[in-house]
C-alpha positions in Angstrom: 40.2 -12.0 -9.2 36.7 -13.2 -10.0 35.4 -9.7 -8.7 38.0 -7.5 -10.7 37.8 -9.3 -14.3 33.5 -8.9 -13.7 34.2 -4.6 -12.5 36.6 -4.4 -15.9 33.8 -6.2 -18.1 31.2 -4.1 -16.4 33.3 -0.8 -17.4 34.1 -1.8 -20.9 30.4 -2.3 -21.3 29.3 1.1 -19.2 31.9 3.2 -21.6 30.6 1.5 -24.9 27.3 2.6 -24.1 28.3 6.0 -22.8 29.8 6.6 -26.2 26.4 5.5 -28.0 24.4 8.8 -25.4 26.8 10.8 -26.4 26.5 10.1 -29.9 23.1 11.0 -29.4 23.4 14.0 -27.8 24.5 15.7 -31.3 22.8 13.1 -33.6 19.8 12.2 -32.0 19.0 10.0 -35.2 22.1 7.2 -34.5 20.3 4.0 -33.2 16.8 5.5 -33.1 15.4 2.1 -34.8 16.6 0.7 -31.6 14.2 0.5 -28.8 16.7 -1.0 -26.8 18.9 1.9 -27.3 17.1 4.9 -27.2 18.5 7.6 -24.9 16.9 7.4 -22.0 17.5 3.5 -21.8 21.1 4.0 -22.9 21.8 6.3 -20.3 20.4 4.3 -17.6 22.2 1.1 -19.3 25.4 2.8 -18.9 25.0 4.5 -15.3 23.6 1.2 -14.1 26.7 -1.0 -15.4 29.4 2.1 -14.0 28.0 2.4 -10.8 26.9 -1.4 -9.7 29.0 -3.1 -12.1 32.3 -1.5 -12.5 32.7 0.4 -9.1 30.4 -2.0 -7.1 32.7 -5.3 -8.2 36.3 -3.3 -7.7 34.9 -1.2 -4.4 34.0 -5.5 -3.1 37.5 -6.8 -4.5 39.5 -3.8 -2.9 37.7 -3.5 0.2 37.9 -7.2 1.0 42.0 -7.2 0.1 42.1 -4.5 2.3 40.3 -5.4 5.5 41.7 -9.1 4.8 45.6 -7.2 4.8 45.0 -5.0 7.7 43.5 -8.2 9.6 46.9 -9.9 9.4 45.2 -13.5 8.2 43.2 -14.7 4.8 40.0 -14.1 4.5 37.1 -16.2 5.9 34.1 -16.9 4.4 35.2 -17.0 1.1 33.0 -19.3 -0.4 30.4 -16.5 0.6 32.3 -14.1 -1.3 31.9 -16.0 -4.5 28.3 -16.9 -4.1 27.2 -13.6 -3.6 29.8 -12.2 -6.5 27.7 -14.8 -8.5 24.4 -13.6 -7.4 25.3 -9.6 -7.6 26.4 -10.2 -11.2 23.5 -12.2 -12.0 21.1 -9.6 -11.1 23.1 -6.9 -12.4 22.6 -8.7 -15.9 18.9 -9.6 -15.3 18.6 -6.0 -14.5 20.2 -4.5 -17.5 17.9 -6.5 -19.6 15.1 -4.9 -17.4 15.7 -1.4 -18.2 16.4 -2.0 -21.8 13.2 -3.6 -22.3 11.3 -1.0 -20.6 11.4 -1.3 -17.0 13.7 0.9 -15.4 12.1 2.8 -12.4 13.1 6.4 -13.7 15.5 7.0 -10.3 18.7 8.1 -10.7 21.4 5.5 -9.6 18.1 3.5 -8.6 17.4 2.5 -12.2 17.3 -1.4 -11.6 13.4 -2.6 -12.0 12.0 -3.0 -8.6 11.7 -6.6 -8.5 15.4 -7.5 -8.5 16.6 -4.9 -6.4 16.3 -7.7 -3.3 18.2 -9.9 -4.6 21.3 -7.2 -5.0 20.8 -6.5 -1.1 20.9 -10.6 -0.1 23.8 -10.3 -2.9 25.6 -7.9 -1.1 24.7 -9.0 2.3 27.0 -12.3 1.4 29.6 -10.5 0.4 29.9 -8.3 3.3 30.2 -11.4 5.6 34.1 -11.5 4.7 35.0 -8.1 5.0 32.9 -8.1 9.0 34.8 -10.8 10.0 38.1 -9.8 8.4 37.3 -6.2 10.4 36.1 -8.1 14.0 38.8 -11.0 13.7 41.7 -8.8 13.3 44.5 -9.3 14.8 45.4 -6.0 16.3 42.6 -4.1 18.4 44.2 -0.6 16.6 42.1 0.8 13.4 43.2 2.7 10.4 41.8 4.9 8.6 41.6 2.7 5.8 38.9 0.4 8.3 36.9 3.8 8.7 35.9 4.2 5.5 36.1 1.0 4.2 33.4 -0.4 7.2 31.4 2.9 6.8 30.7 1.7 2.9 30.0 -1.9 3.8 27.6 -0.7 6.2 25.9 2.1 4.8 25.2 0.9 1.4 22.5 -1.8 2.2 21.0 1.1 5.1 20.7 3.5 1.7 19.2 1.1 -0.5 16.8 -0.6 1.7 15.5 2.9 3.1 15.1 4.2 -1.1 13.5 1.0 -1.9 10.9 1.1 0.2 10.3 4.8 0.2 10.6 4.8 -3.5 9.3 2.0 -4.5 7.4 -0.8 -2.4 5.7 1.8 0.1 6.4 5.0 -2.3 6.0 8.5 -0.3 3.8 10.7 -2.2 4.2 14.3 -3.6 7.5 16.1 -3.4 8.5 14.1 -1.3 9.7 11.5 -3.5 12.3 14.4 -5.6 13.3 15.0 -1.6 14.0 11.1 -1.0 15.4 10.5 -4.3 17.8 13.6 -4.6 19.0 11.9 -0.4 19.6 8.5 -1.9 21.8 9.8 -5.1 23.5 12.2 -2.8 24.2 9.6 -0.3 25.2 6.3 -2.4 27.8 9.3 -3.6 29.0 10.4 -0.2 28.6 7.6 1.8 29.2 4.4 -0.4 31.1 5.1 -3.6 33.8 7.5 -2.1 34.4 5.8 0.8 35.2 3.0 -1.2 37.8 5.1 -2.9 39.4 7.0 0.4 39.9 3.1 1.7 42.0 2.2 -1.0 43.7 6.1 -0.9 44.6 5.7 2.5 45.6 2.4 1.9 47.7 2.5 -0.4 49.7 5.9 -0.7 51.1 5.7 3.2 52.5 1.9 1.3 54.0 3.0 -1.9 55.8 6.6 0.0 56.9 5.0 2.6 56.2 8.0 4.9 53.3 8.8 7.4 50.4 10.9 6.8 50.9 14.5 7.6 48.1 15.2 9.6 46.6 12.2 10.5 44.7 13.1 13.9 42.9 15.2 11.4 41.6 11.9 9.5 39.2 10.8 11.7 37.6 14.0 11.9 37.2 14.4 8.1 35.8 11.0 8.2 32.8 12.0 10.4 32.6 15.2 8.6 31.9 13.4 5.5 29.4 10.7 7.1 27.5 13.4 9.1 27.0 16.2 6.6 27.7 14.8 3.3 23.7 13.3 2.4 22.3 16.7 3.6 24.0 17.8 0.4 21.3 16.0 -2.0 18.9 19.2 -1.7 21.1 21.4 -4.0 19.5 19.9 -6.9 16.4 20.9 -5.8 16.9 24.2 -5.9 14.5 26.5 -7.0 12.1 23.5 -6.9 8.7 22.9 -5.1 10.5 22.2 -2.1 10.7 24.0 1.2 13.3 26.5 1.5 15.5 25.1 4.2 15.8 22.0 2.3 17.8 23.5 -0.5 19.3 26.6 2.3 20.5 23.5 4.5 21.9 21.5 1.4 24.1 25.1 0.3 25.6 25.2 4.2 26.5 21.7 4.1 28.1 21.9 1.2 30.5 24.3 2.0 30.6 22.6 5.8 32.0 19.8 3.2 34.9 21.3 2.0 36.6 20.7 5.8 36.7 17.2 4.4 38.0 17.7 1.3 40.8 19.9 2.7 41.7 17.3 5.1 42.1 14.3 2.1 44.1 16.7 0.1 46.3 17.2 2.8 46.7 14.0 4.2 47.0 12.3 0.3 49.1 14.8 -0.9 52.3 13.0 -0.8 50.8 11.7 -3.9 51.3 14.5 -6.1 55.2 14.3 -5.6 55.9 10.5 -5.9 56.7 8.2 -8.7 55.1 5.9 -10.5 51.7 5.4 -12.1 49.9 4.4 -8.8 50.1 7.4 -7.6 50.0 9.4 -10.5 46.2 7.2 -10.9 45.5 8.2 -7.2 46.7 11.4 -7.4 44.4 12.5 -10.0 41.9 11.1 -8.4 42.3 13.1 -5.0 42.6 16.4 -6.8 39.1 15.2 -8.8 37.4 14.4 -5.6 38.2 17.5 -4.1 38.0 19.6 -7.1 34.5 18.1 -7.4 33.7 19.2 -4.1 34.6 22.5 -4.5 32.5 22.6 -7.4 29.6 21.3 -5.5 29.7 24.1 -3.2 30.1 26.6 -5.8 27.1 25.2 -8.1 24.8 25.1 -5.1 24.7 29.1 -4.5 21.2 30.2 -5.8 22.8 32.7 -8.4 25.0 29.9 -10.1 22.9 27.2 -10.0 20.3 29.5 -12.4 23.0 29.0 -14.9 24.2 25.2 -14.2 20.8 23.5 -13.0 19.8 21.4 -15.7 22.5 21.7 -18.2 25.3 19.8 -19.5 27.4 21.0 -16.7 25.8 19.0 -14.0 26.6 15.8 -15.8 30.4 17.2 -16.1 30.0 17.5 -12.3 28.6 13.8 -12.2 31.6 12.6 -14.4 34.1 14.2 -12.8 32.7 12.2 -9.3 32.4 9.1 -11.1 35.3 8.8 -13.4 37.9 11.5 -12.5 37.3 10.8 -8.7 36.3 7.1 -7.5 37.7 5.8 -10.5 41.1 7.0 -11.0 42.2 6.3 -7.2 40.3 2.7 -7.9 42.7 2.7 -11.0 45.5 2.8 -8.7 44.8 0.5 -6.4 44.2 -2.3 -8.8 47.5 -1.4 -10.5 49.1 -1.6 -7.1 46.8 -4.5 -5.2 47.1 -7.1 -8.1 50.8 -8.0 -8.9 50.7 -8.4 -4.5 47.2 -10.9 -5.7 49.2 -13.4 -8.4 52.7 -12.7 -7.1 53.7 -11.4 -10.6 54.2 -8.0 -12.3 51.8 -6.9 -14.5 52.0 -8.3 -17.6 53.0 -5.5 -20.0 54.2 -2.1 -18.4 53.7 -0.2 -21.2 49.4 -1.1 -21.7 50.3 0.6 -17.7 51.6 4.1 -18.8 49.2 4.1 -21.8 45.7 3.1 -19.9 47.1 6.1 -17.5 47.7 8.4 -20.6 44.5 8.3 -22.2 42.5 7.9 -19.2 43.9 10.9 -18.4 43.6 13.1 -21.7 39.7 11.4 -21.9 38.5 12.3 -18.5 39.8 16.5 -18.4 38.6 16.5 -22.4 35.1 15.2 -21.4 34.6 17.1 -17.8 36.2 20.5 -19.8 33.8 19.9 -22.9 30.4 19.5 -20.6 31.5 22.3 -18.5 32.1 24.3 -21.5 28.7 23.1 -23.3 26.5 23.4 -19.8 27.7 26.8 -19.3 26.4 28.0 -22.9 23.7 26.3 -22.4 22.8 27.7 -19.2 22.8 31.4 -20.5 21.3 30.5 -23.6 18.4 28.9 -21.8 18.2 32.3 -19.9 17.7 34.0 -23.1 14.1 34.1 -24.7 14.6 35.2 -28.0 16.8 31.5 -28.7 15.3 28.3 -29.8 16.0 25.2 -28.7 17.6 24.6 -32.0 19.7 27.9 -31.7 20.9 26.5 -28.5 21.7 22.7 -29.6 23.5 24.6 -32.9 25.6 26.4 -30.1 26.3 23.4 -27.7 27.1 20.8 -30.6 30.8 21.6 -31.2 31.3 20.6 -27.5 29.7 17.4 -27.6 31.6 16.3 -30.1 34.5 17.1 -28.3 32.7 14.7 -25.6 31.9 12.1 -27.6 35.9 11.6 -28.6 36.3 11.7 -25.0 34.4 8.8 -24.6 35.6 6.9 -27.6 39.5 7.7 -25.9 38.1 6.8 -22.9 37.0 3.4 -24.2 40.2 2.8 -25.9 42.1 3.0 -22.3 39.8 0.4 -21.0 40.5 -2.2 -23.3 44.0 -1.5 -22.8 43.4 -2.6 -19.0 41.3 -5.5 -20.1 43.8 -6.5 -22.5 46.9 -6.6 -19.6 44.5 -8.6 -17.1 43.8 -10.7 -19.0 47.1 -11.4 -20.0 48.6 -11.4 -16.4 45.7 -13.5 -15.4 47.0 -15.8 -18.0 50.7 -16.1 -17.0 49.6 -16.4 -13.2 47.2 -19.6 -14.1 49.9 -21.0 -16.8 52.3 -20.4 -13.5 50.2 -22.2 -11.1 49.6 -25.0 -13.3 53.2 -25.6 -13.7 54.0 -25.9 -10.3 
């Protein structure tokens, strides 16, 4: 509970500040008193608070439910989970208050100033404790391929951000070879830490809620290698056409489309999804056809003759967004709808905040992926075009980021309707337990 009500805060806080850089995208004058809040802090601010905060805290909470239900006994070491909770949320603030006062390092999804960057990996290390001895201690010798992924992402994650902070930062490679290290480490906290976070909890929970068994599960594991073998060689696509050697970006376009094996086999095996009931699966269901639609996309955008439209537009951050909040998100969404009421033995509190977080998340999430798609894609030809300005270009792109900025304001509006039924069934289930 501790780790969910700190992942919702975390969101409410990454989407307020996504609405303020995407305010500013179309009015670059709103908040420009505001050191604090220029652009390039805000932005960092708010990709720092989605990715550690919000899907950091839920990917622990879920995970750790997970393993500790598939282990058949309660968890151990759970006065390590709260300590390092404490600790990851500590730094998390300490670090937000870096980058807004100047510090940030300038890496994408690395933006945390150097110097507290430790303490999230001992953090995280104490965390992880519970969900290893929930996976070793299990009862049953048999794995799932809910353990897969979920042990994968405990794993992986402080293997990632060890090797970037020290490569990036402590010891820093020199040259072209940081773009090369940094573009492995986004590409990799993606594909080996934030969506196998998700496909635990999709695995998890779908086979639960439908009742049946996967379609085509000897087919699971190998998607799950596929993904954990090929899917960091795809950072080089966004260094296409860069001063990079060839094969770098050449072996980045082949494993991308290598890639879409993996997202054939989720859609497949998930797909019961799309034909049952209920707003669990209509949250994880979205969320499969966003991961894999993202993929596709991914393999698309990486050809030489599309990415000389797309590279440096809006439309990669439409790509990003539909990753991070169409993908990981929604199927996160759905488990926490489905893992809690099983966490305080009660329903949640009010159904309806349910149907209506799903509604809008919904409408805000296709509204803002559609309207950067729209605006990078104008963009990108416009950019190709001499005779344009760069205020002939923002004139053209402006309609469409204001379209992205209600996106985010919806968006916003569907998170406090979560926070709002937390808190309340958090409520009833401590009035509960204080009663009996």
């Amino acid at each position: 509970m501790f780790l969910i009500g700190s992942a919702i805060a975390w969101l409410l806080l990454s989407g307020a500040l996504s609405l303020i850089t995407a305010i500013q995208l179309h009015t670059p004058s709103f908040l420009a008193c505001s050191p604090f809040l220029t652009y390039g802090r805000a932005q960092a601010l708010g990709e720092t608070a989605l990715i550690y905060g919000w899907i950091g805290n839920a990917g622990f909470a879920l995970t750790l439910w997970i393993l500790g239900r598939l282990a058949g006994e309660p968890l151990r070491a759970g006065n390590w989970i709260v300590f390092g909770t404490l600790f990851w949320n500590i730094a998390l603030f300490l670090g937000l208050i870096g980058i807004a006062t100047g510090y940030a390092t300038s890496i994408p999804m690395l933006q945390l100033p150097r110097a507290l960057q430790p303490l999230l990996l001992a953090a995280y290390g104490a965390i992880g404790v519970a969900g290893v001895l929930a996976w070793t201690g299990r009862r049953r010798s048999v794995m799932f391929a809910s353990h897969w992924y979920a042990v994968a992402a405990l794993f992986l994650f402080p293997w990632l951000l060890s090797v970037a902070q020290m490569m990036l930062l402590w010891s820093p490679v020199r040259g072209v070879l940081q773009a090369i290290v940094a573009g492995w480490f986004a590409q990799g906290l993606w594909t080996l830490w934030m969506a196998p976070l998700a496909l635990a909890s999709a695995y998890y929970v779908v086979p639960r809620v439908t009742g049946k068994v996967m379609p085509a599960y000897e087919l699971a594991s190998v998607g799950f290698w596929c993904l954990l073998f090929v899917g960091a060689w795809t950072g080089g696509r966004h260094l296409i056409g860069g001063p990079v050697p060839v094969w770098i970006a050449t072996v980045a376009i082949v494993t991308s489309v290598v890639l879409l094996f993996h997202y054939i086999v989720v859609v497949v095996n998930l797909r019961d999804a799309f034909f049952g009931g209920g707003t669990v699966l209509a949250f994880i269901a979205c969320g499969v056809a966003a991961y894999a639609l993202g993929g596709i996309l991914d393999a698309i955008t990486a050809l030489h003759a599309v990415a000389a439209l797309t590279q440096f537009t809006y439309f990669e951050q439409a790509q990003q967004q539909m990753a991070l909040l169409g993908g990981i998100t929604m199927m996160f969404f759905g488990a926490l709808y489905f893992a809690l009421p099983r966490l305080t033995g009660r329903p949640w509190a009010v159904g309806g905040l349910v149907c209506g977080h799903f509604a809008l998340t919904l409408l805000s999430t296709v509204l803002l992926v559609v309207c950067l798609a729209v605006a990078g894609w104008i963009q990108g030809h416009d950019l190709n075009d001499a005779r344009l300005s760069f205020a002939d270009i923002a004139a053209h792109t402006r309609p469409w980021l204001l379209g992205a900025t209600a996106a985010r304001a919806i968006m916003l509006l569907g998170t406090m309707l979560l926070a709002v039924n937390f808190l309340r069934t958090a409520a009833c289930c401590s009035k509960s337990e204080g009663a009996s």
